[in-house]
C-alpha positions as CSV (number, residue, x, y, z in Angstrom):
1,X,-136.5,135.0,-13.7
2,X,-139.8,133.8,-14.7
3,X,-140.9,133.0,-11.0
4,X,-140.0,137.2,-10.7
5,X,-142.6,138.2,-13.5
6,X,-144.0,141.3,-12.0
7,X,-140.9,142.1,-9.1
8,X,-138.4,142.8,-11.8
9,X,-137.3,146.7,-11.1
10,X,-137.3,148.5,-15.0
11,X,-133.9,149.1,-16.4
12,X,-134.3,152.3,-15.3
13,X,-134.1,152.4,-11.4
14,X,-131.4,154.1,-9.9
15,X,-131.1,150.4,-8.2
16,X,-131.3,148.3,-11.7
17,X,-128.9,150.9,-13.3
18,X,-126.1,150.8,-10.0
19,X,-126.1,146.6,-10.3
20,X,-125.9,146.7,-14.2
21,X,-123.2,149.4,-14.0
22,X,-121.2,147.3,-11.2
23,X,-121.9,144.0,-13.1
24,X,-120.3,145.0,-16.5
25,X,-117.5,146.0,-14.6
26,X,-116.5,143.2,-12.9
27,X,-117.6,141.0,-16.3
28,X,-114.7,142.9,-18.1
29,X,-112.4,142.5,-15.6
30,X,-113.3,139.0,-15.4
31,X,-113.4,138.4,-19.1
32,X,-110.2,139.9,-19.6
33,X,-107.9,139.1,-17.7
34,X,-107.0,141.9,-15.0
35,X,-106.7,140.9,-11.4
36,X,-106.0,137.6,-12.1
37,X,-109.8,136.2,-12.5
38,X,-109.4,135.2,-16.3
39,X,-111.3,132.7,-17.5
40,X,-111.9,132.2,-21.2
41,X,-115.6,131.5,-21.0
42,X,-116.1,134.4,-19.8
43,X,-115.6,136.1,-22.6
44,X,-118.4,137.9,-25.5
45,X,-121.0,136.9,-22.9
46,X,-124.3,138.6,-23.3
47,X,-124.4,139.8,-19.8
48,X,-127.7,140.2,-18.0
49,X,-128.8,142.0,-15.4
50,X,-131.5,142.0,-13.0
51,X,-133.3,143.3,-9.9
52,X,-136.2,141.9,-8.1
53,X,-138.2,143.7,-5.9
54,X,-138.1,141.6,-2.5
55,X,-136.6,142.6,0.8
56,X,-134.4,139.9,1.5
57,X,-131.2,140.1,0.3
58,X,-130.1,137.5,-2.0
59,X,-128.1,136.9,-5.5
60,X,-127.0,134.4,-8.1
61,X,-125.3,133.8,-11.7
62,X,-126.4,131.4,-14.0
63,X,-124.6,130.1,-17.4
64,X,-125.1,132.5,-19.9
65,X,-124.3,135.4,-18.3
66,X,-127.3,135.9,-16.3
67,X,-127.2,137.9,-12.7
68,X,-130.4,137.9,-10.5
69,X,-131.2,139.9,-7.2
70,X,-132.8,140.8,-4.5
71,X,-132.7,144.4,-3.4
């Protein structure tokens, strides 16, 4: 995220707010259980959301409950 410093959209884009929104949802799906995806690490996570403003598409998760984008 640091290399992002500057791109990051502010919690309060319609586009920030959509992904966190979308995120915690799948989280407590995955944290709990339903659809088959549990895993126990998953669980009390912090989870972390963000959007970087860059036109190629792009994502990734790292430990700690941290999700990255492009949008």
């Amino acid at each position: 995220m640091a290399q992002a410093e500057g791109r990051l959209l502010p919690d309060n884009a319609p586009d920030a707010q959509r992904v966190r929104r979308l995120g915690l949802a799948i989280a407590a799906v995955a944290g709990d259980g339903g659809g088959g995806g549990y895993q126990a690490h998953m669980q009390n996570l912090q989870w972390e959301f963000a959007v970087i403003d860059n036109p190629t598409p792009n994502a990734f998760v790292v430990p700690g409950g941290k999700v990255g984008g492009c949008e």
